[in-house]
Every structure is written in structure tokens, then in C-alpha cells.
C-alpha positions as CSV (number, residue, x, y, z in Angstrom):
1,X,-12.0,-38.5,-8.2
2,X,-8.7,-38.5,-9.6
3,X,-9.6,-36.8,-13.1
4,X,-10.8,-34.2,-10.3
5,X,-7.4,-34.0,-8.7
6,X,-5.4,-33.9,-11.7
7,X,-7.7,-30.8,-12.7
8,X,-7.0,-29.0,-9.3
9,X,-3.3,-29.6,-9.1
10,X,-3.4,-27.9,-13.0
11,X,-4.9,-25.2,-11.5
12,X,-2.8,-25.1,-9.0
13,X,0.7,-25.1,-11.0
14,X,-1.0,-22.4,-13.2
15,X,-2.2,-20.0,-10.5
16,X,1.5,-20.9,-8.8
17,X,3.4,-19.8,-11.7
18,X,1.4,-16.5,-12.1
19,X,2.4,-15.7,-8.6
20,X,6.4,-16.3,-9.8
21,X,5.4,-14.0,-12.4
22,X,4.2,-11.8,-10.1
23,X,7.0,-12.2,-7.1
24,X,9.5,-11.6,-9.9
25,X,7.2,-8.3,-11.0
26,X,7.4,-6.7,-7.8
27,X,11.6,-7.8,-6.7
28,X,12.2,-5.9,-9.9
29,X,9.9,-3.0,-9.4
30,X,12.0,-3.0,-6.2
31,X,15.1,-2.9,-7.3
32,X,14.6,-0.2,-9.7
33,X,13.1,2.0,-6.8
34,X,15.7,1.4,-4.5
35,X,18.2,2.5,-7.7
36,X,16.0,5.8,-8.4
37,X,15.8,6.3,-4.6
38,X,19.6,5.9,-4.1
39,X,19.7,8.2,-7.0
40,X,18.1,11.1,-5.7
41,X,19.9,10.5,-2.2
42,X,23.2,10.9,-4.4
43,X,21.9,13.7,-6.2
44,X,21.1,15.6,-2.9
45,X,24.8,15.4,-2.3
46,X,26.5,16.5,-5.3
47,X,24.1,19.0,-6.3
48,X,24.3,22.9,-4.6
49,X,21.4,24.7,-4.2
50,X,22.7,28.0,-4.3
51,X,19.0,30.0,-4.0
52,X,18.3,27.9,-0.6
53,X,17.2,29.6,2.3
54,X,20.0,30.4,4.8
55,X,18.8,31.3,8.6
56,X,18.9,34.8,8.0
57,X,16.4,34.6,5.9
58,X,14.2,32.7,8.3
59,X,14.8,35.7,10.6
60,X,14.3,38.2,8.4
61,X,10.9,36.5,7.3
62,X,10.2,36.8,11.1
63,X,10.7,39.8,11.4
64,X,8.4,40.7,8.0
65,X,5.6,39.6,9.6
66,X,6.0,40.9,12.9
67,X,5.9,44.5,11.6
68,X,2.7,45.8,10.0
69,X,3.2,45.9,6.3
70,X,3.2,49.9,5.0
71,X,4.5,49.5,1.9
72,X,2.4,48.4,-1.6
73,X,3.3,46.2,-4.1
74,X,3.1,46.4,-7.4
75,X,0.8,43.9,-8.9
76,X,2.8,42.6,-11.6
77,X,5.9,42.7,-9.4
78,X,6.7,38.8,-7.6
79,X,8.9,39.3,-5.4
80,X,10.2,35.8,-5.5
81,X,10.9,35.7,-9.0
82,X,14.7,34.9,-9.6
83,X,16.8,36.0,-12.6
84,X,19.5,34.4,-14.3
């Protein structure tokens, strides 16, 4: 009965430490997320977007669709192609 025990609480410890193993997994996982989230959060504040939509632009794309389109496009023109 006790050779039995003994067996059981090996198992125990073993199965125990692979969840440590596993705790420590995921609090690291975490805190490299958080780092990469916080990151991106930063980045969103120092970086301009300079091509970003403005209102006007919302109103003018009203507008656009409100009126029946007349005019063809060219088919190798895309008209939201940017140049730099």
C-alpha cells in the first residue's frame, strides 16, 4: 500500500513540476505580449500618419457615391496608389 503511495506522490511531484514549467511558460509569454502590446500603443503615438483620412475625405467619399458615376476609368489606373 505504501510502495503504492510512494509511486503516486512521484507522480504527483512530477506532473506538479511540469505545471511550474508550464505557469512559468505562460507568465513569460505574458510579459513579452504585454511588452509588444505597450510597444505598438507607443508606436501609435510617436509615429504620424501623414496619408490618413481626414473628414473631408469622408465627406467627399459621401458625396462620390451619392452621385451617379459618369466618368470611366482607366483600367490600369488605381486611384489609390500613392507616390513617393
Amino acid at each position: 500500500a505504501f510502495a503504492e503511495l510512494s509511486d503516486a506522490m512521484a507522480d504527483l511531484e512530477a506532473n506538479m513540476m511540469h505545471f511550474q514549467l508550464i505557469d512559468e511558460s505562460l507568465a513569460r509569454f505574458g510579459e513579452s505580449f504585454a511588452s509588444f502590446l505597450y510597444g505598438l500603443n507607443m508606436n501609435a503615438f510617436c509615429v504620424d500618419f501623414p496619408e490618413c483620412p481626414v473628414p473631408q475625405s469622408f465627406r467627399r467619399d459621401r458625396q462620390h457615391l451619392s452621385q451617379p458615376s459618369t466618368t470611366d476609368v482607366k483600367p490600369g489606373h488605381d486611384g489609390e496608389a500613392t507616390y513617393m
